[in-house]
C-alpha positions in Angstrom: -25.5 11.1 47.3 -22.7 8.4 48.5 -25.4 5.7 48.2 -26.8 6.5 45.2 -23.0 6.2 44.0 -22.4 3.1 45.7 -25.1 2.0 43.4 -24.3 2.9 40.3 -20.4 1.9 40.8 -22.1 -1.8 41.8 -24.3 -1.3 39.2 -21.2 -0.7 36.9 -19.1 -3.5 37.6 -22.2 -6.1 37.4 -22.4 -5.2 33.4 -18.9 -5.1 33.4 -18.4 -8.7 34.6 -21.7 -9.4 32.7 -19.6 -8.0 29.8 -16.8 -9.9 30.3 -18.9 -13.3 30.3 -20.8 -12.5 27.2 -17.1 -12.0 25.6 -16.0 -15.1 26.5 -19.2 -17.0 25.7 -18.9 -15.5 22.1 -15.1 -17.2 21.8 -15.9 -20.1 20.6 -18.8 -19.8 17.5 -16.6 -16.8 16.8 -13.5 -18.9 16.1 -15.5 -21.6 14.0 -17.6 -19.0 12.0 -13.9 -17.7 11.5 -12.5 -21.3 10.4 -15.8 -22.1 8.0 -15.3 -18.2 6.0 -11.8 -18.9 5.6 -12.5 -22.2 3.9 -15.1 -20.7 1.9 -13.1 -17.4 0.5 -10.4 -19.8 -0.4 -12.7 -22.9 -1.8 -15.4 -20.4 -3.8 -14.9 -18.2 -7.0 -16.4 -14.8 -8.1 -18.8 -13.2 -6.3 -19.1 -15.7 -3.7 -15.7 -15.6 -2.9 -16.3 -11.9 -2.6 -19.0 -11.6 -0.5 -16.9 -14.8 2.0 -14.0 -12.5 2.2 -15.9 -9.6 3.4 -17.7 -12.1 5.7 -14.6 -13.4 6.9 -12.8 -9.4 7.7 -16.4 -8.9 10.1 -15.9 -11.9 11.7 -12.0 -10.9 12.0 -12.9 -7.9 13.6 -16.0 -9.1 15.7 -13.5 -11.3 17.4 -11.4 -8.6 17.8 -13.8 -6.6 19.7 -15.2 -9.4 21.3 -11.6 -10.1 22.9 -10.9 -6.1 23.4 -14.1 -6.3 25.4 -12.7 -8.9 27.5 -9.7 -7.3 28.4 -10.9 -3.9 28.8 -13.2 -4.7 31.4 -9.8 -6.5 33.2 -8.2 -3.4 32.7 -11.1 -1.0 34.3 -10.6 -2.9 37.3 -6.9 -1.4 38.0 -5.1 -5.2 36.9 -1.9 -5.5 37.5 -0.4 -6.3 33.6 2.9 -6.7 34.6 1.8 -9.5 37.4 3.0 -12.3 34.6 5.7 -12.4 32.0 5.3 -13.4 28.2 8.0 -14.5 25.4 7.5 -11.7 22.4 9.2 -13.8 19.9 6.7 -16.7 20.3 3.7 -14.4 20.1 5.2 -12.4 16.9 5.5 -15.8 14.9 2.0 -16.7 16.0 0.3 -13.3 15.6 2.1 -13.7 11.8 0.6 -17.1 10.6 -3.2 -15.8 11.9 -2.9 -12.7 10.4 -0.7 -14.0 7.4 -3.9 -15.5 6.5 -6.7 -13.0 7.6 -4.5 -10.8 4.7 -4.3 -13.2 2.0 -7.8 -12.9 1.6 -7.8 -9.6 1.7 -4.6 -9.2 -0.4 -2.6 -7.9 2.0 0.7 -9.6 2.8 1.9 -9.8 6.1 5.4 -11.1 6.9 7.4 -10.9 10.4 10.9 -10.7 11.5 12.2 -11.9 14.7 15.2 -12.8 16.5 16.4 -16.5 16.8 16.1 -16.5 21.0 13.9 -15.7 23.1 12.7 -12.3 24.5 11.0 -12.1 27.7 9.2 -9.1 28.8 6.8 -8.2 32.0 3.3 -8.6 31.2 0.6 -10.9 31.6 -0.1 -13.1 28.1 -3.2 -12.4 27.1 -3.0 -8.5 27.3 0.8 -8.6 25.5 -0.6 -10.3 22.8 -3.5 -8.6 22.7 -1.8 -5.4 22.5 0.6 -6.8 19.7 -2.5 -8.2 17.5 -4.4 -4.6 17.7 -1.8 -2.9 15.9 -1.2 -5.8 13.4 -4.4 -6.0 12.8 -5.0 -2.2 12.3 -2.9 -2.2 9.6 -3.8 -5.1 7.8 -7.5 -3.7 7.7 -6.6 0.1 6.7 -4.6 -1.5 4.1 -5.6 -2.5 0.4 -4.7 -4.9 -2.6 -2.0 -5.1 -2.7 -0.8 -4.2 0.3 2.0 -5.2 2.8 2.3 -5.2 6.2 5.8 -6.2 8.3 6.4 -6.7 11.9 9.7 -6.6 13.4 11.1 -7.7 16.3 14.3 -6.9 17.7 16.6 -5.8 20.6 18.3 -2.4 21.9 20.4 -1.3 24.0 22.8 -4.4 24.4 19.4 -6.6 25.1 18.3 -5.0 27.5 15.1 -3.4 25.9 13.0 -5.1 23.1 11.2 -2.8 20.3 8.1 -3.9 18.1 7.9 -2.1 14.4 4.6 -2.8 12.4 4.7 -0.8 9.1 2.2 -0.9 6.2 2.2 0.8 3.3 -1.6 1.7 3.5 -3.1 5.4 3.2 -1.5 6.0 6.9 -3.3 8.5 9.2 -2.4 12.6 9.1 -0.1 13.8 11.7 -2.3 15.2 14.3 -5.1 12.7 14.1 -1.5 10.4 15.4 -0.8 12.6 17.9 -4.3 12.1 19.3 -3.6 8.8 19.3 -0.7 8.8 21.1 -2.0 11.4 23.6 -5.6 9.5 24.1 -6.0 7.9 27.9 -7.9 4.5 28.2 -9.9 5.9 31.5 -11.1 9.1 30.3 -14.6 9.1 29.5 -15.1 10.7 26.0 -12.3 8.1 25.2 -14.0 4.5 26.8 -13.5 1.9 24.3 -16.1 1.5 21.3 -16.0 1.7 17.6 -12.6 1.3 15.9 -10.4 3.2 18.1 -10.8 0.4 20.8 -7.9 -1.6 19.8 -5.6 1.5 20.1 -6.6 2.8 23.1 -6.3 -0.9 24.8 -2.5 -1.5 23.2 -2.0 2.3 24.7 -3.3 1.5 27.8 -1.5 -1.9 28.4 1.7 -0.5 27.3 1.4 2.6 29.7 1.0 0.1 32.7 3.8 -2.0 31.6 6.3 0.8 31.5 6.3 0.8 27.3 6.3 3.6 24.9 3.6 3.4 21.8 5.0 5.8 18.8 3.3 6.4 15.8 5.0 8.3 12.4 3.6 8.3 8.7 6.0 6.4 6.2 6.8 8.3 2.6 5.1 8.2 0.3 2.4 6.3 2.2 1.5 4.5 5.1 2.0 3.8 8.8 4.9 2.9 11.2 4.2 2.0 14.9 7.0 1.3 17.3 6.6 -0.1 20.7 9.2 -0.8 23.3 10.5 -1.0 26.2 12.4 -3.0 28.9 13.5 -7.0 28.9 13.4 -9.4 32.1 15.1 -12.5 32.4 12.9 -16.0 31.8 10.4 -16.7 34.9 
């Protein structure tokens, strides 16, 4: 029994890391598929510029999961998230202009507030932003024409904890499919990461580890508002 285990644990983490290379080979014709649809929805007219803009949300959201994949197979492995730090108002304003555009064509606007300095947090990069873009982008998809989506940054508690807001003012989500949501754990195995869910459970998971909180509440009359926060660190 403990070597047929063995086995299938090796055997897991080699498609894991096989996986994670196939994610990361699919980085780059993803991002230029990305940059030649966006041209085209905004360059075309009628029906062409219809079928580009649905062309241009799949390969949104194939990069997406392309990237969740990545970073999922990280997490399985037990990676320290808080081994790094990352500057949240720097990845707000960028996570605005790419998804500023992404809902332009999809006529959604998408506008962000953040402070004027800098707010440093523990977590490595890639899985901050990461986190940050899931729920950004989860409302910008579950939105409609026209639509709006806002993200706000600010700081609590005399500076010493940040908070994220992203609210839409899309159909939102009834109460207890939110608290499932909230509740759902990243390592249990009815809730591994596939479909659309993925991005949630990933920004859950990376917040748990970094010692943030994830809330989610429906806005009146409609639509979404997730918070997540939790504590600063000074600049490393």
């Amino acid at each position: 029994i403990l070597e047929t285990r063995s086995a299938l644990e090796a055997r897991n983490e080699a498609l894991e890391r096989h996986l994670a290379g196939v994610a990361h080979d699919l980085r780059t014709p993803l991002a230029s598929m990305h940059l030649a649809l966006e041209a085209l929805a905004a360059e075309s007219q009628g029906p062409t510029r219809d079928e580009a803009r649905r062309a241009l949300a799949d390969a949104v959201f194939l990069s997406s999961m392309v990237e969740n994949l990545h970073q999922a197979t990280r997490l399985r492995h037990e990676l320290d998230v808080t081994s790094g730090s990352v500057e949240l108002t720097d990845v707000v304003r960028r996570l605005e202009k790419r998804f500023a555009i992404v809902g332009r064509h999809a006529g959604v606007e998408v506008a962000a507030n953040t402070p004027e300095h800098e707010v440093w947090v523990a977590c490595t990069p890639a899985l901050a932003e990461r986190a940050l873009a899931n729920l950004v982008q989860n409302a910008v998809e579950h939105n409609s024409e026209p639509g709006h989506v806002a993200v706000t940054l600010s700081l609590m508690e005399s500076g010493s904890r940040f908070e994220v807001v992203v609210a839409d003012d899309g159909p939102g989500m009834p109460q207890d499919t939110l608290a499932s949501l909230q509740n759902e754990s990243f390592l249990l195995d009815e809730a591994r990461p596939r479909g659309p869910g993925m991005g949630t459970l990933i920004t859950n998971e990376v917040a748990r580890r970094a010692g943030w909180s994830v809330s989610f509440r429906p806005l009146s009359p409609t639509g979404l508002e997730v918070r997540l926060e939790g504590p600063v660190v000074d600049k490393q």
